[in-house]
C-alpha angles and dihedrals in degrees: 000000000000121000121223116265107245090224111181088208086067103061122090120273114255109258096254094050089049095052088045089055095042088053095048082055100056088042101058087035100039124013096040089046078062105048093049096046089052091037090247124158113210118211112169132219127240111252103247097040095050088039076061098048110022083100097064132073100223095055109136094248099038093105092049095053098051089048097058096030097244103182120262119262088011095117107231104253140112116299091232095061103041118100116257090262098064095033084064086051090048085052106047086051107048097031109064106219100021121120137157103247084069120107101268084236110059111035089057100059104055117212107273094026120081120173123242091250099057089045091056101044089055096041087055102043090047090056093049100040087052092066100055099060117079119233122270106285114210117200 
């Protein structure tokens, strides 16, 4: 009888990777598609500068982030380096249907779009699984 490979790719994403990655992935599908359809550069501030200025009009990426819609309060800065709390209000604002009372699971893996991780951990444990049980037997 085999037994099952402990792989450590297998097992799930803690909640806060898998909210970085979701964001990286709206950013690159979503909010870049945006910007270059409307001939914007983005250049983004560093957290603490932009938490201090995001209030006032005449903060240097004000007219950036209404152009793109960049949701308001969300500093304008990366997704990857935003805290949890703003990358849910990215979210909610660039990808239509996501909010942050879903199971972590699954709404961040769409219908039709499994990640490769997930791919990977089913294909291998298939292909183990398979193996420990005998053939039908037919009396």
């Amino acid at each position: 009888m085999r037994r099952r490979k402990n792989n450590s790719r297998c097992k799930p994403l803690p909640p806060s990777k898998r909210l970085r990655l979701e964001a990286q992935r709206v950013l690159k599908e979503r909010v870049q598609d945006i910007a270059d359809k409307k001939g914007i550069k983005m250049r983004f501030c560093n957290l603490k500068e932009c938490e201090s200025h995001i209030h006032t009009l005449e903060s240097p990426c004000a007219n950036t982030r209404m152009e793109i819609g960049w949701p308001p309060g969300v500093p304008f800065v990366h997704p990857h380096d935003l805290p949890n709390k703003a990358k849910i209000g990215f979210l909610e604002a660039y990808e239509p249907g996501w909010t942050a009372t879903h199971d972590m699971e699954l709404s961040l893996i769409e219908p039709g779009h499994a990640s490769q991780h997930s791919a990977n951990c089913n294909l291998e444990s298939i292909a183990i699984t398979s193996d420990i049980w005998p053939p039908l037997v037919s009396l």
